[in-house]
C-alpha positions in Angstrom: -50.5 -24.5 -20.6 -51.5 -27.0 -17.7 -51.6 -23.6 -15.3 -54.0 -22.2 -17.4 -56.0 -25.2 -18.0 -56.2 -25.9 -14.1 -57.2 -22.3 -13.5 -60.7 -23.1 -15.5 -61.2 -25.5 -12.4 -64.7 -27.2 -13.8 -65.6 -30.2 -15.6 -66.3 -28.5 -19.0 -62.7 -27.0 -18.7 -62.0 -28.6 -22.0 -64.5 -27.1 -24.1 -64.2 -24.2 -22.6 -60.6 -24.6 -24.0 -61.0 -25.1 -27.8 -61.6 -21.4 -29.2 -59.6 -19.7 -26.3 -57.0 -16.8 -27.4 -54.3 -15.7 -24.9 -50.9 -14.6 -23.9 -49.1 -16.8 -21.4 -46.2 -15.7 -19.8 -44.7 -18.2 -17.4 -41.4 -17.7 -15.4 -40.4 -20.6 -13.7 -37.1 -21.6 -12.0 -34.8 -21.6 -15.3 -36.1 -20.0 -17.8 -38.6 -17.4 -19.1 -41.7 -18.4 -21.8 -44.0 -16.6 -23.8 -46.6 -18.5 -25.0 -49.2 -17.4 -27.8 -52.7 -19.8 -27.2 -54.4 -19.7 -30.8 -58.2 -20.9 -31.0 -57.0 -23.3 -28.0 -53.6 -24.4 -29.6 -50.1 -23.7 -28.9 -48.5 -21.9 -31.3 -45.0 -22.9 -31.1 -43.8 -21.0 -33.7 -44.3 -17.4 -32.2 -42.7 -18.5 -28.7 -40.5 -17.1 -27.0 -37.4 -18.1 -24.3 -35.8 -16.0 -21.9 -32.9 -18.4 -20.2 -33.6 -16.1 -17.2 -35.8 -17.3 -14.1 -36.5 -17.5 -10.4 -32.7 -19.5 -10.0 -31.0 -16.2 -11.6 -33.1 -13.7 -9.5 -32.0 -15.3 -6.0 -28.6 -16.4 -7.3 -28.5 -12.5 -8.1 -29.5 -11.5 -5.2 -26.9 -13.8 -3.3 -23.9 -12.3 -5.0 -24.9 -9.2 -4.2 -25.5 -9.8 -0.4 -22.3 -11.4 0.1 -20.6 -8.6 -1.7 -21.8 -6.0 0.5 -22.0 -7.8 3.5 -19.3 -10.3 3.5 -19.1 -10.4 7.3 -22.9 -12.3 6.7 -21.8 -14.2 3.7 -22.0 -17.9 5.8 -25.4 -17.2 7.0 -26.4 -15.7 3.3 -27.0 -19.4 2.0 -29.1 -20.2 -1.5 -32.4 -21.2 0.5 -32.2 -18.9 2.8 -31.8 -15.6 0.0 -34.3 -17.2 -1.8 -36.7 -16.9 1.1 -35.3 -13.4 1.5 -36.7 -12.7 -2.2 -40.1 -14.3 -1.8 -40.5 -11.5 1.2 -39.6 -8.3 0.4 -38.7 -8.1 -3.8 -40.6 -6.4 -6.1 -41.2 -5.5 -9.6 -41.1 -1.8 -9.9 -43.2 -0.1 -12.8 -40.0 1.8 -13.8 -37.0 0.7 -12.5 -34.5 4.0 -14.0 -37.0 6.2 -12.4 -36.9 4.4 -8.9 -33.1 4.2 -8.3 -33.0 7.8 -9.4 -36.0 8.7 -6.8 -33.6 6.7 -4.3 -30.8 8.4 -5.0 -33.0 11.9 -4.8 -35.0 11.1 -2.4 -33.7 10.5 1.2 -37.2 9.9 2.5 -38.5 7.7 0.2 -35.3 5.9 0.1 -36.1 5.6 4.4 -39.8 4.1 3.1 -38.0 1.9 0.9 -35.3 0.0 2.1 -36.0 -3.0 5.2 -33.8 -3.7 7.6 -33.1 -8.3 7.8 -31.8 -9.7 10.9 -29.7 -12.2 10.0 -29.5 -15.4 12.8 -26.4 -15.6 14.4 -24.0 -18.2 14.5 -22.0 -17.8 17.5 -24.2 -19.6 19.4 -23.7 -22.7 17.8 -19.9 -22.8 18.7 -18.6 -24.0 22.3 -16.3 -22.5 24.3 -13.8 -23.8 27.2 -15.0 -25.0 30.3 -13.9 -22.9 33.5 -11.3 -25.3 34.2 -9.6 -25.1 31.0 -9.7 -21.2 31.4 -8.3 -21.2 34.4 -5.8 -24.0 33.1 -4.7 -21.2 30.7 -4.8 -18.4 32.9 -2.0 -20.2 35.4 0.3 -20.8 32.1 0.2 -17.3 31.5 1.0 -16.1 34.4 3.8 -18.6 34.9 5.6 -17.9 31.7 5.1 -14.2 32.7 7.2 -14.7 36.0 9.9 -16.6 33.9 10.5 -13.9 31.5 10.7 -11.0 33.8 13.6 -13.1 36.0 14.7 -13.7 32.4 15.3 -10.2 31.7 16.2 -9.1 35.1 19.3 -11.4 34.8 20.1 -9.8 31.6 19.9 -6.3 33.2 22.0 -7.8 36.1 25.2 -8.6 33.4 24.6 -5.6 31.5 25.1 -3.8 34.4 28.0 -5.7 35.6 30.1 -5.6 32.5 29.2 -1.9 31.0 32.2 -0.2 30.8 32.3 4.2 30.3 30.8 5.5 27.3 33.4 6.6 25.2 33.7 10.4 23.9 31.6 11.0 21.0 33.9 12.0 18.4 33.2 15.5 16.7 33.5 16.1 13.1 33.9 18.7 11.0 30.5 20.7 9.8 30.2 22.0 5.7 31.5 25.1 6.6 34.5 24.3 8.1 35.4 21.6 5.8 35.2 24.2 2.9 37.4 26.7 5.1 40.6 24.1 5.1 40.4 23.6 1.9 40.0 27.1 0.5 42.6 27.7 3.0 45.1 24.9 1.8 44.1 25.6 -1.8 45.7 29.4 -1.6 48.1 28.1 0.5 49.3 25.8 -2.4 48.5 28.1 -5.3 51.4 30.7 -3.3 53.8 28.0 -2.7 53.9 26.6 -6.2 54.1 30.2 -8.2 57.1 30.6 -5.4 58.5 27.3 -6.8 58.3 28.6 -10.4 60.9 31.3 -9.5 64.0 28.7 -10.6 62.6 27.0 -13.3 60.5 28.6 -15.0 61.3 32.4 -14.5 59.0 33.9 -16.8 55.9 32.0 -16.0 57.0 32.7 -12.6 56.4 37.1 -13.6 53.4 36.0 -15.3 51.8 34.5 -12.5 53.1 37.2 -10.1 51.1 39.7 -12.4 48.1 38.1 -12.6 47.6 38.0 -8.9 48.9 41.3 -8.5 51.9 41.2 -6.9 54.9 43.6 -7.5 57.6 41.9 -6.5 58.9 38.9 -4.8 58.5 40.3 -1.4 55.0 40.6 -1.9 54.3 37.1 -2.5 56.4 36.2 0.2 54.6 37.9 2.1 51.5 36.2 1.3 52.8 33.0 1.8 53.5 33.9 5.2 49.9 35.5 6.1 48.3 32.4 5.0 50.6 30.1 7.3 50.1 32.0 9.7 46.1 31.6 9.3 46.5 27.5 9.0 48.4 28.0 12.1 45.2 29.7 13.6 42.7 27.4 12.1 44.9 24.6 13.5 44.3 25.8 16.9 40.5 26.9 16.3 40.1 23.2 15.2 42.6 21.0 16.9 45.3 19.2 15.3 43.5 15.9 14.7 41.0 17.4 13.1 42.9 20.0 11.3 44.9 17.1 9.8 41.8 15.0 8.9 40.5 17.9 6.6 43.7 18.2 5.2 44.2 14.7 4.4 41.2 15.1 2.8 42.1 17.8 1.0 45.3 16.1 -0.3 43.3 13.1 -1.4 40.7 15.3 -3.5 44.0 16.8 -5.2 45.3 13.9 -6.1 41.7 12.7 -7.4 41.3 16.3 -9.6 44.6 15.6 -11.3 43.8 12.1 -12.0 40.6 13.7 -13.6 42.2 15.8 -15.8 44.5 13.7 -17.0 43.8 12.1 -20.5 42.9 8.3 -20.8 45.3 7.8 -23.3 48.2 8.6 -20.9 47.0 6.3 -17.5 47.6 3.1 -17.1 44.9 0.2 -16.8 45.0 0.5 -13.1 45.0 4.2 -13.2 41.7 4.2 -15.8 40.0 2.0 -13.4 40.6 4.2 -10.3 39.7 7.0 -12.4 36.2 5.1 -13.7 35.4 4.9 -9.4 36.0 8.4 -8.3 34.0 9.6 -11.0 31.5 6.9 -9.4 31.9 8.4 -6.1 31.6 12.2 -7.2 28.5 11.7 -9.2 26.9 9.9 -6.2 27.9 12.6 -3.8 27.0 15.6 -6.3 23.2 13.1 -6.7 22.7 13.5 -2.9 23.5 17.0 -2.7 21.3 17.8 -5.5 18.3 15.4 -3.5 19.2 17.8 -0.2 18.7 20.8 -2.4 15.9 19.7 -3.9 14.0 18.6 -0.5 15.0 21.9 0.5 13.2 23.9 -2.0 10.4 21.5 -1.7 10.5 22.2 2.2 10.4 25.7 1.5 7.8 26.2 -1.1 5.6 23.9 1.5 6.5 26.7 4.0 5.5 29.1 1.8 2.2 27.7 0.8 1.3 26.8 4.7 1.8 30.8 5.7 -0.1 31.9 2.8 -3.0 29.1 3.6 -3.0 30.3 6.8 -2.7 34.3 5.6 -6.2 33.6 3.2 -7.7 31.8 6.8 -7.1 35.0 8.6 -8.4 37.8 5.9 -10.9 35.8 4.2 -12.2 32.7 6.0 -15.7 32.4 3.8 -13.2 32.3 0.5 -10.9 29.8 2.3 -13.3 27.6 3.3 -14.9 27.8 -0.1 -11.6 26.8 -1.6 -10.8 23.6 0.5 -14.3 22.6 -0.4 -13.5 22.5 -3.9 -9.9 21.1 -3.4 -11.8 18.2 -1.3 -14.6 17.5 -4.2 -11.4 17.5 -7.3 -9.1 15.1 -5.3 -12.5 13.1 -4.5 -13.2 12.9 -8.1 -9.8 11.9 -8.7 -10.0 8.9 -6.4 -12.9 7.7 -7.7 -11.9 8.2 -11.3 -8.8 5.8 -10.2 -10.4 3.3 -8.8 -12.7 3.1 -11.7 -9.9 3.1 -14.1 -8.2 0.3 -11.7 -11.4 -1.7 -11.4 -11.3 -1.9 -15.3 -8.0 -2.9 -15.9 -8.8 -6.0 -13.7 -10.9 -7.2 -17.5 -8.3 -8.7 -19.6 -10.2 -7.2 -22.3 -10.0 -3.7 -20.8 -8.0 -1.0 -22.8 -6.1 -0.6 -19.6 -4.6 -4.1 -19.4 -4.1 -4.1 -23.5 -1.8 -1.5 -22.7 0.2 -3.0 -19.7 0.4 -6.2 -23.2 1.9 -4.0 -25.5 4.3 -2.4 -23.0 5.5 -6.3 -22.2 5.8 -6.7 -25.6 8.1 -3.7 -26.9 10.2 -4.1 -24.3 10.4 -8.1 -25.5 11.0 -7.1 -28.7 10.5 -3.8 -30.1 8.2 -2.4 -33.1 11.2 -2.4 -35.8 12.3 -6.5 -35.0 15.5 -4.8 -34.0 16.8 -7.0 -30.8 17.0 -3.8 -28.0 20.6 -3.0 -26.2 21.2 -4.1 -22.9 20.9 -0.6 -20.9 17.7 -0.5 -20.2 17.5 1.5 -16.5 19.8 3.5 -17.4 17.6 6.2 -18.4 15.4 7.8 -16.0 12.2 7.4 -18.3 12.7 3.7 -18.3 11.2 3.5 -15.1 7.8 5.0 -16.0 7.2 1.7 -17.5 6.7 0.0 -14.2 4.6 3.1 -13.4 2.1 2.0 -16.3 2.5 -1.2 -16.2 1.2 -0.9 -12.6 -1.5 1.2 -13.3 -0.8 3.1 -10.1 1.6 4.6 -7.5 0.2 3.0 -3.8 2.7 5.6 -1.9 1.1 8.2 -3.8 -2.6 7.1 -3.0 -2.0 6.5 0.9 -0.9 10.7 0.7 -3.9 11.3 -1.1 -6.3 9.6 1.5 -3.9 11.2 4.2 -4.6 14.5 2.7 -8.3 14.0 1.7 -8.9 12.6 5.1 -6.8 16.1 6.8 -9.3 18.2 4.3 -12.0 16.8 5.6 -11.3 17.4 9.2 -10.6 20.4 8.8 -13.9 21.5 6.5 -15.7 19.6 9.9 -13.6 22.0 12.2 -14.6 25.6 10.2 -17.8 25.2 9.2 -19.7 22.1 11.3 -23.2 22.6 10.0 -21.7 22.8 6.4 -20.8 19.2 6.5 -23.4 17.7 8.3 -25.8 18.6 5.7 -23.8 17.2 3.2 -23.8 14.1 5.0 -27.5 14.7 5.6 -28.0 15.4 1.3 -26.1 12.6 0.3 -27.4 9.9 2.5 -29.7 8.3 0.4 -27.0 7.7 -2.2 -24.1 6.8 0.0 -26.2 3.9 1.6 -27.4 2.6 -1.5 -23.8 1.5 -2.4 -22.0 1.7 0.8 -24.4 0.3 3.8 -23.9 0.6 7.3 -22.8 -2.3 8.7 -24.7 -3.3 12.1 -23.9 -6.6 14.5 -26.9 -8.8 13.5 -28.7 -6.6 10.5 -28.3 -6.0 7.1 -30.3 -3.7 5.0 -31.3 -4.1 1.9 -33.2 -0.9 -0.8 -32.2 -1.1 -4.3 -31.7 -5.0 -4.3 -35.4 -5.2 -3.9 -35.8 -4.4 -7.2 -32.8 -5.2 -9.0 -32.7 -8.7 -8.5 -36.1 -9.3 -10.4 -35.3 -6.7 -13.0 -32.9 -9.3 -14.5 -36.0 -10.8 -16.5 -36.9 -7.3 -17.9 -33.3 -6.6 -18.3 -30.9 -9.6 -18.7 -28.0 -7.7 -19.1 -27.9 -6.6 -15.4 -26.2 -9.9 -14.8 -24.4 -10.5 -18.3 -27.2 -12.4 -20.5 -26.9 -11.0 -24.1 -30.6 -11.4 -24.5 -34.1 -9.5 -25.2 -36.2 -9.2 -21.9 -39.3 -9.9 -21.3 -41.3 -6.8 -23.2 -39.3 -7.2 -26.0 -39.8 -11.1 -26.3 -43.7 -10.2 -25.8 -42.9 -7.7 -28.8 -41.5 -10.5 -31.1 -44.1 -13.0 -30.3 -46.7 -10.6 -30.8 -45.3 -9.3 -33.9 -44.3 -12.8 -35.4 -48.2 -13.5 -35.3 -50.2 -12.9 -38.5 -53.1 -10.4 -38.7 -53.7 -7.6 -36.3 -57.1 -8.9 -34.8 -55.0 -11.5 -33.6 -52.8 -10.0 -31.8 -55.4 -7.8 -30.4 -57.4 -10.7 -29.2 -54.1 -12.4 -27.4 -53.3 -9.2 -25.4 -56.7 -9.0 -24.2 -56.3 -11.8 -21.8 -52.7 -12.2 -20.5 -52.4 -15.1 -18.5 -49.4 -14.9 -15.8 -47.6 -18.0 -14.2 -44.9 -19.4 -12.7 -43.3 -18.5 -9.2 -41.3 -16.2 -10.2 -44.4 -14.2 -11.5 -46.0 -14.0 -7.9 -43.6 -11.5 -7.1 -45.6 -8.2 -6.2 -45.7 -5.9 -8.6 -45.8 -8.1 -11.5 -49.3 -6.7 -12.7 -48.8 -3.1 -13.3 -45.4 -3.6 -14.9 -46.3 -6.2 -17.5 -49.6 -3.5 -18.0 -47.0 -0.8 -19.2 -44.4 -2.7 -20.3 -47.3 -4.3 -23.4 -48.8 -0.7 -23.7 -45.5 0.3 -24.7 -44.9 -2.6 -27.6 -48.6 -2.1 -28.7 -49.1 -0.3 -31.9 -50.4 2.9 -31.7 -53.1 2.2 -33.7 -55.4 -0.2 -31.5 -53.4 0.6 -28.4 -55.6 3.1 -27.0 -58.9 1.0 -27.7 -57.3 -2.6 -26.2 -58.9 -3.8 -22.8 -55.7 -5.8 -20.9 -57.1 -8.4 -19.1 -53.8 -9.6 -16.6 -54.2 -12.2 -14.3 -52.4 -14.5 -12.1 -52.9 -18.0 -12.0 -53.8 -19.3 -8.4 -50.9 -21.4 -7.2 -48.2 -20.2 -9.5 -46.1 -23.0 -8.3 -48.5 -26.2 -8.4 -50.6 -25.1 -11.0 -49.0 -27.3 -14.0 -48.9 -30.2 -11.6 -52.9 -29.7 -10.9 -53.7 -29.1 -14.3 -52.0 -32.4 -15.8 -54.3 -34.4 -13.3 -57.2 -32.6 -13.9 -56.9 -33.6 -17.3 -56.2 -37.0 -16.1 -59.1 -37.1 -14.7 -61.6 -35.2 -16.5 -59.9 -35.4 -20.2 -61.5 -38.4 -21.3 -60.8 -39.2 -24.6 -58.7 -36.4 -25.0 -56.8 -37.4 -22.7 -56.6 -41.1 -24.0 -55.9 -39.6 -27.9 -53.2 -37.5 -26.0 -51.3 -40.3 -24.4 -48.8 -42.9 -25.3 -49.2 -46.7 -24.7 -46.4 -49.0 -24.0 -46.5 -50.6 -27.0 -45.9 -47.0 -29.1 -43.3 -46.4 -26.9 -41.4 -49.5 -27.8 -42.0 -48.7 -31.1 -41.2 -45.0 -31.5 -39.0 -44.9 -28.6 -38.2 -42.3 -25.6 -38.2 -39.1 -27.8 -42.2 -40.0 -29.4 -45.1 -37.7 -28.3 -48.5 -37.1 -29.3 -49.7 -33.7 -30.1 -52.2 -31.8 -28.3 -53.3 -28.7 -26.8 -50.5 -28.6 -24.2 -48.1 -30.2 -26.2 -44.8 -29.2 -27.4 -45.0 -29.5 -31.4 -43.3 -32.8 -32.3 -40.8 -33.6 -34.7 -39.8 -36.8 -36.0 -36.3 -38.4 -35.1 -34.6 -39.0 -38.9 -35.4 -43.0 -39.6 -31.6 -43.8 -39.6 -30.7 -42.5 -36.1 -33.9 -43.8 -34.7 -33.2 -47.8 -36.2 -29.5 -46.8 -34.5 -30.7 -46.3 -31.3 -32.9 -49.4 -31.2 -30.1 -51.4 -31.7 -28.2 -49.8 -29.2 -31.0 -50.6 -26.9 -31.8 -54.1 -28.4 -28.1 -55.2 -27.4 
């Protein structure tokens, strides 16, 4: 009210005052107003407060600075960004429609975004003097020398007691391991049907049968073939080796029986070294199942490779169409992740409600019931830590390996391809990912997304109307339509927040918008600015100091009301706030308070 007032700048201002209608928007350091003047008088009742200002915008502005540039963030300080915003922000008639010409546009986004150079401040730092350097330079050389006589004596001893390698013992391959034992198997098999031949006679002709032998002299026979081929293998191998794989073998025998016998007929000990082979062959048969496993894997990777580089030779348009595509899906995927990660970093996110409840069942399940104590045991129990993670890092660093690979390789078939990709999406990749230089930062969208926080509060988390829409409700709180046609035809615009460029057209269209339709057209918007934003109030107030007169007098209070009606007392008037009285019980309180 005191802007406007000093803006009349003459000595009739007053009366000049009395029958005035207008809209007064003033943003100031805190907060956001909206001001309906009625026939010269405040009409409290239909303002409006935005708890959004010129603090919020540079503060905003700040945050975002040091996010993108953190390497700046010490030189990035309040008064300095707030400096920054005076220069080069702006409101923008329609901000959705800007950041989506910035993101189309590479030229205009050129045009729009300013390069800052930021001061630096190495030069405030000192170094060493020369001395000191070369104080340094001397120690290091010096404990140089002493670790290289250090380590030539070590060589010295080394050498001096180093005795002859010894042989590297060989051992027995898969293949040959397998050839013992089938060969001591058969071996064992003979001798034992040969044993049957006292004791158990017709088992003995049974067995003879079933291996097809006619009579004893065939077996023996046998026996003595496969003798003879442990006596060749024996000589193949070598007799210490030979005798480790047969050891071996004896021990597995004794392990197989022990297998097969019941547990009802071993003793404690015997259940217990039963319990650890079957330990021991469920590891082994694990790892050979892992070999054969990476083998396949190794194989099918083989197999995809030759028929990658097959479709590279016959068809290298379609191949290099088809690593494009790979490239944008496991992009997409990236992104998608690190959104989804991003989110579960809000307590309040589905994501990390879900990591909750997975704590919780496996405190205490959904039925009450208290759960039993194998939990690992199963391999499913271990995607738990997979969700509860939200992530698997081994399996992101391939990804970027792999997206990184793709991209070398799209670069390697087709050159001009992705340059002009790089060239099409420049405007967007700089508006979120800026190229860092040594003493510059540069700045496009921020221009206007810092001061769009009093058209849009939300932008940084106020749960409030903006500025059109607090212009709607204070025009629409008014009573009569001629009245609110006779506000909107002078808008009066102060505050420093409010000499930001741009702050003319967008209020224009942002009040066309909340206008009805029916005397929209016809209304005449008379915007203007007041002419020191800033100091205006200050020079109003002492203008009607000076010039008010009895209004001013009639507007003040004396000492002795003051003592009377205490701290919270006012008079109103035209620039007044609308007073209301302190109840009579709190207000004798206080007096007391202050009395004693």
């Amino acid at each position: 009210m005191y802007n406007m007032y000093s803006s009349t700048n003459s000595t009739n201002s007053l009366s000049q005052f009395k029958d005035r209608n207008a809209l007064i928007v003033s943003s100031s350091f805190r907060a956001t107003h909206v001001l309906p003047l009625v026939n010269g008088r405040f009409h409290a009742a239909c303002a409006k407060r935005i708890n959004v200002g010129g603090d919020h915008a540079t503060e905003a502005l700040a945050r975002r600075l040091r996010l993108l540039y953190p390497i700046f963030a010490p030189a990035l300080s309040y008064d300095r960004v707030n400096l920054l915003r005076e220069e080069i922000c702006y409101f923008s008639s329609d901000y959705e429609e800007e950041v989506n010409r910035l993101q189309r546009d590479a030229d205009y986004f050129d045009q729009v975004e300013t390069a800052i150079e930021i001061p630096s401040l190495e030069g405030t730092k000192t170094g060493p003097s020369p001395e000191e350097l070369e104080r340094q330079r001397n120690l290091r050389a010096e404990a140089g020398q002493r670790l290289h006589d250090m380590m030539a004596a070590r060589r010295k001893a080394k050498a001096m007691t180093e005795v002859a390698p010894k042989e590297v013992e060989r051992k027995l391959t898969s293949e040959e391991v397998h050839r013992v034992e089938s060969l001591l198997s058969e071996l064992d098999e003979l001798e034992t049907i040969s044993d049957m031949k006292t004791a158990y006679e017709d088992d003995y002709y049974m067995s003879l049968s079933r291996r097809d032998f006619k009579q004893t002299k065939d077996l023996d026979d046998a026996v003595r073939k496969k003798e003879a081929e442990v006596v060749t293998l024996t000589e193949e191998l070598g007799e210490e080796l030979f005798a480790r794989a047969k050891e071996k073998w004896r021990k597995r025998k004794v392990e197989d029986a022990l297998l097969e016998t019941p547990d009802a007929l071993l003793t404690a000990d015997q259940l217990k070294e039963k319990r650890k082979v079957k330990s021991i062959r469920g590891a082994a048969e694990a790892r050979e199942r892992v070999k054969l496993q990476k083998a396949e894997e190794r194989q099918k990777l083989e197999a995809a490779e030759a028929e990658l580089r097959r479709q590279k030779e016959q068809d290298p348009d379609g191949y290099l169409r088809r690593r494009i595509k790979e490239r944008d899906d496991l992009l997409q995927r990236i992104k998608k992740r690190k959104a989804a990660r991003e989110a579960g970093s809000d307590r309040r996110s589905q994501a990390a409600r879900n990591r909750m409840r997975l704590i919780a069942q496996q405190i205490m399940p959904e039925n009450g019931k208290k759960m039993p104590d194998d939990f690992g045991m199963r391999d499913e129990d271990w995607n738990v830590y997979h969700d509860m993670q939200g992530g698997d890092t081994e399996e992101e660093e391939q990804e970027e390996k792999y997206l990184a690979d793709l991209k070398a390789e799209i670069f390697e078939l087709a050159p001009h391809i992705a340059a002009a990709e790089e060239a099409e999406s420049r405007g967007a990749e700089k508006l979120y990912y800026p190229i860092e230089r040594s003493n510059e930062l540069d700045i496009c969208v921020d221009r206007i997304r810092s001061t769009e926080i009093i058209w849009q509060p939300s932008i940084v988390g106020l749960d409030q109307a903006g500025l059109g829409e607090s212009i709607n409700l204070s025009l629409s709180s008014l009573q009569g339509a001629t009245a609110r046609e006779s506000l909107v035809k002078e808008i009066f615009l102060t505050g420093g927040l409010m000499n930001t460029p741009g702050a003319n057209p967008r209020l224009q269209a942002e009040v066309r918008r909340v206008l009805p339709a029916s005397f929209s057209p016809g209304v005449d918007l008379n915007i203007r600015l007041a002419q020191d934003p800033v100091l205006d109030a200050w020079r109003g107030a002492a203008l009607l100091a000076k010039i008010g007169g009895q209004q001013f007098s009639d507007s003040s209070v004396s000492r002795s009301e003051y003592d009377e009606m205490g701290p919270e007392y006012l008079k109103e008037h035209f620039a007044s706030n609308v007073y209301y009285q302190t109840p009579q019980s709190d207000r004798e309180r206080d007096n007391k308070k202050r009395r004693r």
